[in-house]
C-alpha positions as CSV (number, residue, x, y, z in Angstrom):
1,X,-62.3,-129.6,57.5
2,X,-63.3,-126.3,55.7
3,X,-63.3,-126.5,52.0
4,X,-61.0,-123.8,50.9
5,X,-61.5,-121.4,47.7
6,X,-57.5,-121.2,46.9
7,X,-56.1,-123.4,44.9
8,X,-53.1,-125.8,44.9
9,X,-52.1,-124.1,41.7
10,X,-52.2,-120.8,42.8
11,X,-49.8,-122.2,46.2
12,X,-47.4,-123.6,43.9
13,X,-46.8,-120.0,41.9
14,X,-46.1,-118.7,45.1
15,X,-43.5,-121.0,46.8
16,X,-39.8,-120.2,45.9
17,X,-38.5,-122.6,42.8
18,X,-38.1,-126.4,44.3
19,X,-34.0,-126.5,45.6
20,X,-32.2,-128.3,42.9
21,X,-31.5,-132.1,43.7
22,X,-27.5,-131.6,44.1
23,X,-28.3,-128.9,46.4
24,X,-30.7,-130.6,48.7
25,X,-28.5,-133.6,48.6
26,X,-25.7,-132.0,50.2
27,X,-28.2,-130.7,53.1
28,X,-29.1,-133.7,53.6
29,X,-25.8,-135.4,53.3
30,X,-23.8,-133.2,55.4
31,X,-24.0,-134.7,58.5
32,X,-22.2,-138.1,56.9
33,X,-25.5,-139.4,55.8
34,X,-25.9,-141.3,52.5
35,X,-29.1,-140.9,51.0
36,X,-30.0,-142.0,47.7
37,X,-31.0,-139.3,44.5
38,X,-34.4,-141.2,44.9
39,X,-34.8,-140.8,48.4
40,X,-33.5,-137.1,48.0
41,X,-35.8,-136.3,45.7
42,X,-38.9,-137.9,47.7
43,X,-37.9,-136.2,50.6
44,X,-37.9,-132.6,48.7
45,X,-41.2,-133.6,47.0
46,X,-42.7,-134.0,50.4
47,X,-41.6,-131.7,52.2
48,X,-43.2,-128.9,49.1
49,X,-46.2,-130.7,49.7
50,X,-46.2,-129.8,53.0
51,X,-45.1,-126.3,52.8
52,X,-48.4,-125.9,49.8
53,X,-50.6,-127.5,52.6
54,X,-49.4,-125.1,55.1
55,X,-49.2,-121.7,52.6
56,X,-53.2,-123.2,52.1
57,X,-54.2,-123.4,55.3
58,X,-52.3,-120.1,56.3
59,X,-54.2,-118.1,53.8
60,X,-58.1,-119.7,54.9
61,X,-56.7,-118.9,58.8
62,X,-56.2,-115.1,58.0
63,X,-59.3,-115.5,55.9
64,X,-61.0,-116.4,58.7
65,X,-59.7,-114.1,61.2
66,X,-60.8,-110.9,58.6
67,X,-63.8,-112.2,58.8
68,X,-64.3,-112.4,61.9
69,X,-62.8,-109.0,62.6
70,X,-65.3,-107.3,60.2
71,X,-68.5,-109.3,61.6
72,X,-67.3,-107.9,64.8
73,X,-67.5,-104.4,63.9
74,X,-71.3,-103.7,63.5
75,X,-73.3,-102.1,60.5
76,X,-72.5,-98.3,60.1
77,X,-74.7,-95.4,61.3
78,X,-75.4,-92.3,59.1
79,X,-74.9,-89.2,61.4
80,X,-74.6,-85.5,60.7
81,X,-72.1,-83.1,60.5
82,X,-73.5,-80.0,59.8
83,X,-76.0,-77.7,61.7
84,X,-77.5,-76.7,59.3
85,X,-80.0,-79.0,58.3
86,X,-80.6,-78.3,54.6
87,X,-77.0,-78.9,54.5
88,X,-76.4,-82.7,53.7
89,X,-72.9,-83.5,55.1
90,X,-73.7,-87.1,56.5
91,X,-71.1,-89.4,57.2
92,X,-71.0,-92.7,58.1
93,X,-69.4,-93.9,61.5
94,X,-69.5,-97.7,62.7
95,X,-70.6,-98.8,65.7
C-alpha cells in the first residue's frame, strides 16, 4: 500500500462532529435491539475510523487520478501568433 501525505489529523477536521452517544443509541436501538453505552460507543468509534480511512484513501485516489490526467497531457509547445515576426506573441499550446 501507498504511503499517503495526508494526515489522520487533517481527516478528523473534516468529518462532521462524532453523533452524540444518546443519539446513536437510539439508531441503533430502534429496531428492539438492546445494546449497551459501551458497545454503543465502540460501534460509533469504529465506524469514524472507518469513515477517516475511507475520506484518506478517497483523497490519494483523486490524487492519483490528477496525476495521471496531467502526465497524460504532454509538455507544451511554444507557437506563434503573429505574422509579423519581430512581433513576439507566442503562446503556449499542449500537445
Amino acid at each position: 500500500m501507498k504511503k499517503t501525505n495526508f494526515k489522520l489529523e487533517e481527516a478528523r477536521q473534516l468529518i462532521k462532529p462524532k453523533i452524540s452517544l444518546e443519539e446513536f443509541k437510539k439508531m441503533l436501538n430502534k429496531n428492539g435491539d438492546n445494546f449497551s453505552d459501551d458497545d454503543i460507543k465502540e460501534i460509533r468509534d469504529f465506524l469514524y475510523i472507518i469513515a477517516e480511512i475511507d475520506f484518506i484513501m478517497f483523497r490519494e485516489y483523486i490524487k492519483d487520478k490528477e496525476e495521471q490526467y496531467l502526465a497524460t497531457q504532454g509538455e507544451a509547445n511554444i507557437i506563434s501568433m503573429s505574422k509579423n515576426k519581430e512581433e513576439n506573441n507566442d503562446y503556449l499550446k499542449s500537445a
